[in-house]
N, C-alpha and C positions, 0 to 999 in steps of 0.2 A: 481647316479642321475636318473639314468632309471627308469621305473615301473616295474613292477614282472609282471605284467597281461596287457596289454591293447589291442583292437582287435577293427575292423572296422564290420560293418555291409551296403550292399549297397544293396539296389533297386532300377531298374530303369523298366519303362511299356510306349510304346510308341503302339500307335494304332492310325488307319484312318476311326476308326469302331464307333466313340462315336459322332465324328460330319462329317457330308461327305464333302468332298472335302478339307478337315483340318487334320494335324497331331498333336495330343494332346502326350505330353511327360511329366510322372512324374515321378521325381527322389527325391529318400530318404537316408538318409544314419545316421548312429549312431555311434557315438566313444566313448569307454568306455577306463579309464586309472585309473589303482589303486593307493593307496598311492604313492608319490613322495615324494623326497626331492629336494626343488629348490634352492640351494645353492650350492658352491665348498667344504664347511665344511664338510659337513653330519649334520648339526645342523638339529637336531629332532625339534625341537619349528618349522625349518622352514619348516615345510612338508605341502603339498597341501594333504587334504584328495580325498579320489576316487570322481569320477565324471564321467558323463554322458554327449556326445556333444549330438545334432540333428540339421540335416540339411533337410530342402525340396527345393523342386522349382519345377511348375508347366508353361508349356512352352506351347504354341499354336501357328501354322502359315498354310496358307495353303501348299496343298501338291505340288504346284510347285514350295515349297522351297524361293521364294523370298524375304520374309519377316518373321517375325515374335519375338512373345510376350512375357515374362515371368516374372512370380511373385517368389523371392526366398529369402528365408527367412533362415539365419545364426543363431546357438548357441537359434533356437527355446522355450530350457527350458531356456533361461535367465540364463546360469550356472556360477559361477563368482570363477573365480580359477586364484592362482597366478603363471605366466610365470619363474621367479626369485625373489631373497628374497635376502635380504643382510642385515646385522648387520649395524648400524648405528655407525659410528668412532667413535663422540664426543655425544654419546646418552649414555642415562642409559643403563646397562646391561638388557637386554630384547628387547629393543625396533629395532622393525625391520622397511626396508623402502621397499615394494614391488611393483613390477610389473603385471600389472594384463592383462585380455583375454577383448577383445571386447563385450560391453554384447548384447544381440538380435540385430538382424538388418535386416531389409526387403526392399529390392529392388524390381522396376521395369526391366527388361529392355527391349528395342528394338532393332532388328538387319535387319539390309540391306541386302541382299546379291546379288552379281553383278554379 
């Protein structure tokens, strides 16, 4: 059920240099996983083909730390891949019933710190 291939890619760049008295923090990162099969079988019909995640988020507060902002945004390319797959008991032969990933989602948020 494993993949043969998949690997992470991360960046993150924080700087006090872009607005003064504020610490700007952008963070990126990309997952890649190749062919799956999402079943207990090995049923080939149930294989997720390769895919591509991305994630950003872009964070602002000033630099005495107290507060602060951020915009982050999940699964960017809208990628739509199934988690698990399962043959259907009383279904025809073929028909599968799956579980699928969260598609894009973009958050605020705000933090306190005490």
């Amino acid at each position: 059920r494993a993949p043969k291939v998949s690997f992470n890619l991360v960046a993150d760049y924080t700087s006090e240099a872009i607005i003064p008295m504020w610490t700007v923090t952008m963070h990126l990162d990309g997952k890649y996983t190749s062919r799956t099969v999402v079943n207990e079988t090995n049923d080939p019909l149930q294989a997720q083909k390769p895919y591509w995640l991305l994630n950003a988020s872009l964070k602002l507060g000033p630099t005495n730390g107290h507060y602060d902002f951020a915009i982050i945004g999940r699964n960017l390319t809208n990628t739509h891949y199934m988690i698990y797959s399962s043959a259907l008991t009383f279904g025809d032969p073929g028909v599968y019933a799956a579980f699928v990933n969260r598609p894009r989602e973009v958050a605020l948020q705000a933090e306190v710190h005490f």
